[in-house]
Structure formats: structure tokens, C-alpha cells
C-alpha positions in Angstrom: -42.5 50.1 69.9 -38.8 51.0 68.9 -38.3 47.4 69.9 -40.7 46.3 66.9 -39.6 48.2 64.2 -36.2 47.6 64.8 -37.0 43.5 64.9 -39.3 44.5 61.9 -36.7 45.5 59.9 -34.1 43.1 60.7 -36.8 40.6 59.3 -37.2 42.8 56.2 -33.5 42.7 56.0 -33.3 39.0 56.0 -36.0 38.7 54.0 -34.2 40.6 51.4 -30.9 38.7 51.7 -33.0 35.4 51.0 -34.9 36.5 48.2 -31.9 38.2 46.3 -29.6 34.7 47.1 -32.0 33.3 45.8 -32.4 34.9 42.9 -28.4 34.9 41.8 -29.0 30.9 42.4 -26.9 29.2 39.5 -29.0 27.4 36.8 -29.4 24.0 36.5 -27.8 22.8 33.4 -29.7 20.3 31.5 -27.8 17.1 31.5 -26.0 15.9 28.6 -27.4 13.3 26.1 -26.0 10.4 27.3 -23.2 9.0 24.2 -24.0 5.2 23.0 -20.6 3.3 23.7 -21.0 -0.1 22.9 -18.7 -2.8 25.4 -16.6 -4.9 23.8 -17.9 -8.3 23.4 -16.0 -11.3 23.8 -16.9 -14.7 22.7 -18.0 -17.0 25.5 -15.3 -19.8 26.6 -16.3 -23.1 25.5 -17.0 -25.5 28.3 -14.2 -27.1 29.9 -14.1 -31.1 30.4 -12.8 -30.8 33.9 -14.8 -29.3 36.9 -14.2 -25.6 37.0 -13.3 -24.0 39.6 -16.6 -21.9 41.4 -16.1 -18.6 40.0 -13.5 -19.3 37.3 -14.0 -20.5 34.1 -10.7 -21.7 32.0 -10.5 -20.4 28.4 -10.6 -23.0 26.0 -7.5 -23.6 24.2 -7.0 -22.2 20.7 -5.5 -23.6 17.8 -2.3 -21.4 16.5 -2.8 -19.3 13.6 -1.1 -19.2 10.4 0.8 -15.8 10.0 -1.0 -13.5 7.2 0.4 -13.5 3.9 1.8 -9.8 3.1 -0.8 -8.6 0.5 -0.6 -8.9 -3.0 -0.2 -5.3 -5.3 -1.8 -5.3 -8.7 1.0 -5.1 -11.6 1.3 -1.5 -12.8 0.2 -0.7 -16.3 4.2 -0.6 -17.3 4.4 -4.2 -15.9 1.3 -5.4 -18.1 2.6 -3.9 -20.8 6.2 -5.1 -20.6 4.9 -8.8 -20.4 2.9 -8.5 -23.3 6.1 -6.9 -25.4 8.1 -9.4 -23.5 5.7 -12.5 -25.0 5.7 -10.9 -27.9 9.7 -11.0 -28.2 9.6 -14.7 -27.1 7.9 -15.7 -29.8 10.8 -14.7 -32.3 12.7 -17.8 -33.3 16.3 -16.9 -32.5 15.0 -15.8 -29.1 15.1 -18.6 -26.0 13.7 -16.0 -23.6 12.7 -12.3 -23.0 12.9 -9.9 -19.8 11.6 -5.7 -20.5 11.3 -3.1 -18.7 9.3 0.1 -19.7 9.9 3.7 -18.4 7.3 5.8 -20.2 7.9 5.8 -23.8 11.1 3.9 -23.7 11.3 -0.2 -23.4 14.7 -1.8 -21.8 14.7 -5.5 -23.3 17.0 -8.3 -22.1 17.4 -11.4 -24.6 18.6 -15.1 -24.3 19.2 -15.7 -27.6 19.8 -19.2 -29.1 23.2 -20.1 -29.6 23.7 -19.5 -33.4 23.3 -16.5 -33.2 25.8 -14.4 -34.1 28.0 -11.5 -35.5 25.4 -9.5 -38.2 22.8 -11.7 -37.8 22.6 -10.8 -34.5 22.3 -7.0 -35.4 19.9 -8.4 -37.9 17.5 -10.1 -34.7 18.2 -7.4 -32.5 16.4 -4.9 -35.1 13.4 -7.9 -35.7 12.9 -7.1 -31.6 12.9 -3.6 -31.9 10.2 -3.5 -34.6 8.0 -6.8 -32.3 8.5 -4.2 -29.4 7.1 -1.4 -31.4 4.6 -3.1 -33.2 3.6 -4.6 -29.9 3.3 -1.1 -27.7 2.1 1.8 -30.1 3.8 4.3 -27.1 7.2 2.9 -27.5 9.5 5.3 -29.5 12.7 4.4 -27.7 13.8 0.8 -27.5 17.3 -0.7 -26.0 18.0 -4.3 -27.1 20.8 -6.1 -25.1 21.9 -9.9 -25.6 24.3 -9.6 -22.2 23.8 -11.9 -20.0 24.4 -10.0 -17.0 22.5 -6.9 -18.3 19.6 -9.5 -19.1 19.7 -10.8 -15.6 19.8 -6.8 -14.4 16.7 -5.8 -16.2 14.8 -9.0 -15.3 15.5 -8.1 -11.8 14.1 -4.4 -12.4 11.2 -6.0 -14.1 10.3 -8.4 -10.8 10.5 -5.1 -8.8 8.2 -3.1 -10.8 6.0 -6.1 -11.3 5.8 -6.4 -7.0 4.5 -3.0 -7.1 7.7 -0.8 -6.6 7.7 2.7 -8.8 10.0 2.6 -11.8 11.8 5.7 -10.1 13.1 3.5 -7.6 15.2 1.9 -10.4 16.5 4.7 -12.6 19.5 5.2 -11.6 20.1 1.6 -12.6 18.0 1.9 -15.8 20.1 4.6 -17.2 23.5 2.6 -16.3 21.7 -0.1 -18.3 21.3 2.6 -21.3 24.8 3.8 -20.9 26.1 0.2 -21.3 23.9 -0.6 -24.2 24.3 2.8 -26.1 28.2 4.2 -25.1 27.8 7.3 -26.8 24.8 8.5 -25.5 
């Protein structure tokens, strides 16, 4: 009987191992939502003239591509308005051609005048631009009028910049040399 009880409760005891292993069983996790990744897809090679290969297909030869062009940046509002005080300066008779810059509320303008121009009556054309410019752009209260011909070819180069899309503060330390060459004293 001793021989019972003591087989009894080994079974009781292993009983009770089971059950509480049981119970400190890890749960299952539910599995994850599987995540949509669509495979790259690549166009089919066109059918080759010659007998392929079993197994191998030979891509089909492709025609070389033209580089992109670099894309084209809208004209600032200071370019748009500096060709329209720029046309507007053109049409003034003693004036071939007209380059301007414009920095806020001042205008830069580079003249090829005609060649009888000269002495006063140059003064005289120079102050029929300044009023065209100001007429022309309301905003303008500052305007610097040079016939030089390498100042002219300095602002027109300012001008192509800011009309490619560079910012005028990329050019001003050259503006204000231009100013300083224009206007000594200031």
C-alpha cells in the first residue's frame, strides 16, 4: 500500500508539472498582415530574328537617347519687369538698344545710344530714360542711367543671370560697383 501512494503521488506530481507547463505556454501571436509590395515589372524583350538560345532570350537592342534638356525656370517678376522698362527704353529715338536690371525699387539701365549723341543732349536723353523707366514701373524711385559700353555689357550680363532664374543677391556686389561707377559720390 505504501507502494501505491507513493507511485500515486509521483503521478499527482507529474500531473502537476504538465498542467502548470502548460499553462506558462507562450501565446501564439497572430501573424502579421501581410504588406502589398508590388515587383518591379519590366517590359518583355521583343523577339529576336535569330534562334534563341533554349532558356535565353537576347534583349532587343535599343535606340540611344537624347540627353535631357536641363529645365527651364520661369523669369522672376524683376526680370518681367525689367524687359518691359527695357522695351520701353528702346523705343526712345536716340536709343539703339536697352539692357536693365531691377533690385527692388531701384532700376540699373545700360544704353547703346545712336551715335549723335552727345555732350548735353546726352544729359538731356539720359533724363527722357529716367522718366520712360518711371513712367514704365510705378515702383521705381531710384533709377541709374549709363551709356558705357562696358557697364552696358556688365548689366546685360546681370540681366541674363536674373532672367535664368539666379537671385538678384547673387549679383550685388557687382550692382553696387555698377552704382559706384555711375554715381562717384555716392
Amino acid at each position: 500500500m505504501k507502494k501505491i501512494k507513493n507511485i500515486i503521488t509521483v503521478l499527482l506530481i507529474g500531473v502537476m508539472i504538465l498542467t502548470s507547463m502548460a499553462g506558462c505556454k507562450t501565446a501564439t501571436k497572430k501573424p502579421a498582415p501581410a504588406r502589398y509590395t508590388p515587383t518591379p515589372t519590366r517590359p518583355a524583350p521583343a523577339p529576336s530574328k535569330a534562334t534563341p538560345t533554349p532558356g535565353y532570350t537576347t534583349p532587343a537592342p535599343t535606340a540611344p537617347t537624347a540627353p535631357t534638356p536641363a529645365p527651364v525656370r520661369k523669369p522672376t517678376t524683376e526680370s518681367m519687369r525689367a524687359s518691359r522698362v527695357a522695351a520701353s527704353v528702346a523705343r526712345i529715338p536716340e536709343v539703339n538698344k536697352a539692357t536693365v536690371v531691377i533690385s527692388g525699387t531701384t532700376a540699373l539701365v545700360g544704353v547703346d545710344m545712336k551715335a549723335k549723341v552727345q555732350g548735353t543732349h546726352e544729359k538731356d536723353v539720359k533724363k527722357k530714360i529716367e522718366k520712360a523707366v518711371k513712367d514704365t514701373d510705378k515702383s521705381i524711385t531710384r533709377v541709374y542711367v549709363t551709356a558705357d559700353p562696358d557697364l552696358y555689357k556688365r548689366i546685360d550680363n546681370i540681366a541674363r543671370g536674373i532672367s535664368e532664374g539666379r537671385p538678384v543677391s547673387e549679383f550685388a556686389k557687382q550692382i553696387s560697383e555698377i552704382i559706384k561707377r555711375i554715381s562717384p559720390g555716392m
